[in-house]
N, C-alpha and C positions, 0 to 999 in steps of 0.2 A: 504494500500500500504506500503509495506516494505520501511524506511526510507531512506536508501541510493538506494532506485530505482531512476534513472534522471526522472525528470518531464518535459522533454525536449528533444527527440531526432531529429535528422536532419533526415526526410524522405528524399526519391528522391525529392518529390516536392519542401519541404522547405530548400532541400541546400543551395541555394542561398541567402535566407534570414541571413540563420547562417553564411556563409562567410562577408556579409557585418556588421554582431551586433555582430564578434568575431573580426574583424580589428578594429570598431568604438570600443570598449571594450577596448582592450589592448591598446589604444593610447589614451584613455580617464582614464584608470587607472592610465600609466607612463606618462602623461601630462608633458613634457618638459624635458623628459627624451629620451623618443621613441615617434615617428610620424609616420604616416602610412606610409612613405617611408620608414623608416626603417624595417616596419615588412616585406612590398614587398617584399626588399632586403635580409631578414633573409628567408624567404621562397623561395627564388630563389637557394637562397646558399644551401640549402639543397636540391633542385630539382638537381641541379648541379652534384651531387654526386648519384642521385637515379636512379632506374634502367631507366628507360623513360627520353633519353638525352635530349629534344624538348620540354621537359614541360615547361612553363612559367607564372606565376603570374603575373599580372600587373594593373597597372590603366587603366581602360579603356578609359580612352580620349588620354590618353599619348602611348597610343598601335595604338590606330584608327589613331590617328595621323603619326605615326613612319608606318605605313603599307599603307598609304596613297601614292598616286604616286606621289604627290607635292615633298616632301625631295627627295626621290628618282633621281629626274631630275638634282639637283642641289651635284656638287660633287668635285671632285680634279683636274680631268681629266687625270687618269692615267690606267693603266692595271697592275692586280694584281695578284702575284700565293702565297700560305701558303709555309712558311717554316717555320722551329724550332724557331727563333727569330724573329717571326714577318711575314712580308708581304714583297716578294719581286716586286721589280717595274719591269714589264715587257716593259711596252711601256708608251712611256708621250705623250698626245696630243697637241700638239700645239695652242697658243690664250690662252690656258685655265691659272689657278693657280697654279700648280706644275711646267709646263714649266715657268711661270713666277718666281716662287721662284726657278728657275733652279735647279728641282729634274732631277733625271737621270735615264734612262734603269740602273738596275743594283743595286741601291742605295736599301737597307733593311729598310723597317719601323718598330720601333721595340715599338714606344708607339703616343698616339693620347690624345693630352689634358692630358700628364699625366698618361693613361692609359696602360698599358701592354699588345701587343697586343700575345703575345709570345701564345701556345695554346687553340687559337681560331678559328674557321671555318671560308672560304672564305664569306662565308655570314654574319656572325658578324660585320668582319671586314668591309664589305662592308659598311653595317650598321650606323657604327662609324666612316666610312670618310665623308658618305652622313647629310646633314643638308640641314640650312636654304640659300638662295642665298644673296652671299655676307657675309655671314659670315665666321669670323678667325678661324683657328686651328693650333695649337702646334704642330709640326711633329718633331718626335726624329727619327736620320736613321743613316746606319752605311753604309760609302763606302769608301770601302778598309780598310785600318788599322783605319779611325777616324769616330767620332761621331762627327756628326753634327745636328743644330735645326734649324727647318724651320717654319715660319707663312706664313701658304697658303689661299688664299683667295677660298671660294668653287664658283663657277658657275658652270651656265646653261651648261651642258652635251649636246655637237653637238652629234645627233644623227649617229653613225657610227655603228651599230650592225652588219652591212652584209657587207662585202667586197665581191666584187665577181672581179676573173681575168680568164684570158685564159693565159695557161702556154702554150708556145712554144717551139715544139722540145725537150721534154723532155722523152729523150730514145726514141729519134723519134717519136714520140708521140703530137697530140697536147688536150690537158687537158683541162676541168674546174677545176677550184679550188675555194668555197664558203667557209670564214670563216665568220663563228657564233657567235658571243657574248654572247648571251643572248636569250630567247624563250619569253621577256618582249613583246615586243612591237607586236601590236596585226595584222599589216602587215607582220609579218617577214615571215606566211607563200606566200602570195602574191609574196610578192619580192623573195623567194626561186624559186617559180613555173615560174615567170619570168625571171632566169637567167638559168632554167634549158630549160624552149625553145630556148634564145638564142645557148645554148651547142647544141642543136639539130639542130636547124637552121645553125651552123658550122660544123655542124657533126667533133663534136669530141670527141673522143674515148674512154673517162670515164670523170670520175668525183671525184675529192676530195671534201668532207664536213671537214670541220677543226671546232672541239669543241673540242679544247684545251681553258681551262680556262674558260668554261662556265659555271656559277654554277647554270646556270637552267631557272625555270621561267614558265610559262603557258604550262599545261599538254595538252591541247586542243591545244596550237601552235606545239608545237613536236607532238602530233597526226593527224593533218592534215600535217606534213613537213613527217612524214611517209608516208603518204598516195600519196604523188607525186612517191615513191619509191613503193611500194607495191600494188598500186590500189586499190578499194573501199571492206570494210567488210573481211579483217584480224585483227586477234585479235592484237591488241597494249600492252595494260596492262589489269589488275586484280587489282581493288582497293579494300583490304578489310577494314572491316568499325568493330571493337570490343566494340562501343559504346555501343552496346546492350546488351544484356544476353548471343545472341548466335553470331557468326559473322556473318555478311551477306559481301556478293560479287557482286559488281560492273565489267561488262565487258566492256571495250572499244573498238570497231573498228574502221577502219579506213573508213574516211567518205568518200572521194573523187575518182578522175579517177586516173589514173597513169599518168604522165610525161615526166619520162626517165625511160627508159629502158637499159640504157648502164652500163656496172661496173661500182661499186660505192668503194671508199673506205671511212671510214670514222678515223678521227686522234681523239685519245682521250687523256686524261693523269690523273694523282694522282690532279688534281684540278676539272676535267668533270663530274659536279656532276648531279644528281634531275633528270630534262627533260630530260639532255643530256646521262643520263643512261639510260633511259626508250629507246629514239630511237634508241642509241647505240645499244643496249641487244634486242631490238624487231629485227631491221635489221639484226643483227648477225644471231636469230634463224631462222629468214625466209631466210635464208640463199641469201641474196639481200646485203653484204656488207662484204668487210675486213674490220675488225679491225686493227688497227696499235696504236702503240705508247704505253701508261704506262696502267696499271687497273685503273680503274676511281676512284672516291672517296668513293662511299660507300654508297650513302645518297639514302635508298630505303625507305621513311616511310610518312605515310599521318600521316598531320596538319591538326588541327581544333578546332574550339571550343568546349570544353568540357562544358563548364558552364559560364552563364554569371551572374551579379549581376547590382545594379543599379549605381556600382562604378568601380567594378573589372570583371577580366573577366580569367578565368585557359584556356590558349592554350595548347594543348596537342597531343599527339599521338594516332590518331584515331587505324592506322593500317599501315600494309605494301603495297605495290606495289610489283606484282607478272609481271614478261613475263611471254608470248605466252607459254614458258615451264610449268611453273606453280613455276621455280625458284623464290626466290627474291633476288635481289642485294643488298639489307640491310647487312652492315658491309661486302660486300667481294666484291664489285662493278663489272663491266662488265669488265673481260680480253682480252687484244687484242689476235686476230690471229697471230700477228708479233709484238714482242715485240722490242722498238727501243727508244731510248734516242734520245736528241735534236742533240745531235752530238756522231761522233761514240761510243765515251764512256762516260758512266753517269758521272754525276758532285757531288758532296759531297750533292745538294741539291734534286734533284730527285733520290739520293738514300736513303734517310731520309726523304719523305716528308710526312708528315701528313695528315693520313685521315681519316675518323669518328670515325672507331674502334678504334683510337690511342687519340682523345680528350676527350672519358669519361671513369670514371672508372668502369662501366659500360653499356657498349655500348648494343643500342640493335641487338640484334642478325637476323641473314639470317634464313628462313623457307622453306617450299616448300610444296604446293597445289595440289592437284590433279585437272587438268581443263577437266572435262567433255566434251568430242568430242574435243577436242583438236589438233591442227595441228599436222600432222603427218610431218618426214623426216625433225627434226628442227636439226640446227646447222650441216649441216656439210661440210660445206667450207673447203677446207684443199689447202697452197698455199706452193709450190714445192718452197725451199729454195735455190736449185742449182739454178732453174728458177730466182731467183733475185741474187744471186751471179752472174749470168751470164750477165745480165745489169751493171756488176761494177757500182754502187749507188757511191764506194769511192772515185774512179777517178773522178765523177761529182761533189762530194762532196769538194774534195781538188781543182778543178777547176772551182768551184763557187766564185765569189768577195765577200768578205766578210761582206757587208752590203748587200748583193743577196739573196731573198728571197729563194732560192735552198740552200742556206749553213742553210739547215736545215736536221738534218737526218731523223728524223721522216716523212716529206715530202717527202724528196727522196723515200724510203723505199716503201710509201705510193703509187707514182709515178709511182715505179718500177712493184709494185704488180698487177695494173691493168692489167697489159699485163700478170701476173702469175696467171690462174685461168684455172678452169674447165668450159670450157665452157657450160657443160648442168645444169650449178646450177643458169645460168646467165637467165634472163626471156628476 
């Protein structure tokens, strides 16, 4: 054997071996120097920058743990959207630790314990608010011209993910409106299908879904919250899976009966990430929904385990997330049909706001699949703009009270559009 051949290579089978006797290695060379936290951290930093944004090195107990739904429960109690310096505060819940250290609608978080949350994804952040119950954190935040610091105690998270109301009289019209939080919680499709009978039991007129600021959650929850919209065995998504040699492809349909039947709009923005694209972009193609509001975030890409060890574990990018088209929303997220800011005109913050393609230096990129027998006559909704000019949206808009859940524009808009449609696109 020629001298410098390695007497050693990492096959597929024994990678994992070599990952754990190259971390043990180098932290047993630099003994009080480097520690396997450090190497973690040095491989992360250079995942950071490489082409696969989602990659992850980690310990695996400190992973299991952080992915766990225990932290998760326990949090700030606030509502949050990404902008340039950090997290802005949408809503504070009341009881909770941010209302107690009297944060506010409006107030910017701009570090956590020290940490800089300035170009990070709403999921990070989430992440880095969420911990143990009853424990402190350092919140740095800028409102209006000063910097202020806050010690928020975390608690137990009241479960509010679904709001649901009946709008009245809006463009003569009487409405549902369901806003979404989250696709976590493993009733959420339940309590969807239940307030979609009440709407029916009212017999009222359409339907707003609100997934503004959702950043996702259980693909199998937005697949069954489709399927109240669309009825049983339409394609949802296309997972493909590049773990192998060659890709393979995953199809989803929708498991259930239909619901409602009546126009549906649904509200999206530059934070509607994961889940909330997938249903967004399915009901778009099946032609069962206006879009309204901002292009979603961007987040089209399957997680998972690439490789485990008996220490460490590489989380990674398996693959994309295809719609019904065969498109994928990776780096270019779902466009609305009606594009609409919160109020008539953008604010300096939804027009700069950050979404996947804008956090790495390279991002991974949008594809597109060809889907064998695939639905025909997708996307095409088209909603007549005279037709919602003709509902003046503005006059409701400037004669909404100003803590009025209608001094919204997005919602108006949204509001407006159900009565703007073609009727034979509607099932």
């Amino acid at each position: 054997m020629n001298q410098f051949e390695p007497t050693y290579l990492p096959t597929k089978e024994s990678k994992a071996l070599f990952v754990d006797q190259t971390v043990s290695y180098l932290a047993q060379k630099f003994k009080g120097q480097i520690t396997e936290e450090h190497i973690v951290a040095g491989i992360n930093s250079f995942l950071a920058v490489a082409k696969d944004p989602h990659s992850r090195f980690s310990n695996k107990e400190e992973f299991l743990n952080e992915m766990s739904g225990n932290s998760a429960l326990y949090g700030l109690g606030i509502s949050i959207s990404v902008v340039e310096s950090g997290a802005l505060v949408e809503d504070v819940q009341r009881g909770l630790g941010a209302a107690e250290a009297n944060m506010r609608k409006n107030d910017i978080i701009t570090s956590v314990n020290g940490r800089p949350l300035s170009g990070l994804s709403i999921k990070k952040i989430l992440a880095i608010l969420r911990g143990e119950e009853h424990s402190k954190v350092d919140i740095e935040i800028i409102r209006d011209s000063s910097i202020l610091t806050k010690v928020v105690t975390r608690k137990k998270i009241t479960k509010d993910d679904l709001k649901v109301l009946i709008l009245h009289q809006v463009f003569g019209r009487e409405l549902g409106y369901i806003k979404l939080r989250s696709f976590v919680p493993e009733n959420a499709c339940s309590d969807v299908a239940k307030s979609l009978d009440l709407f029916n039991q009212k017999n009222l007129a359409g339907a707003i879904l609100d997934l503004r600021n959702n950043p996702g959650g259980s693909i199998d929850v937005a697949n069954c919250i489709a399927s109240l919209f669309l009825g049983p065995d339409k394609l949802f998504v296309v997972f493909e899976n590049r773990l192998e040699s060659a890709a393979t492809y995953n199809f989803r349909k929708t498991p259930k009966a239909i619901v409602f039947k009546k126009p549906l709009v649904i509200l999206i923005n530059e934070n509607s990430a994961s889940s909330s694209e997938l249903l967004s972009g399915a009901l778009r193609e099946h032609n069962r929904a206006v879009i309204v509001g901002q292009t979603s975030f961007g987040k089209g890409s399957v997680q998972g385990h690439l490789f485990t060890t008996d220490s460490y574990l590489l989380f990674g990018t398996l693959g994309r997330f295809y719609l019904p088209s065969g498109h994928s929303n990776q780096s270019v997220g779902v466009a609305p049909h009606l594009e609409a800011f919160e109020k008539p005109f953008p604010s300096e913050r939804e027009l700069y706001a950050l979404r996947e393609k804008d956090l790495y230096l390279f991002p991974l990129e949008s594809s597109r699949i060809k889907i064998p027998s695939g639905p025909d006559n997708l996307d095409k909704i088209v909603v007549s703009k005279h037709c919602l000019a003709s509902r003046n949206p503005a006059k409701a808009f400037n004669e909404a009270p100003e803590n009025s859940l209608l001094k919204d524009w997005q919602l108006l808009t949204a509001a407006a559009a159900i009565g703007c449609y073609d009727q034979s696109l509607w099932r």
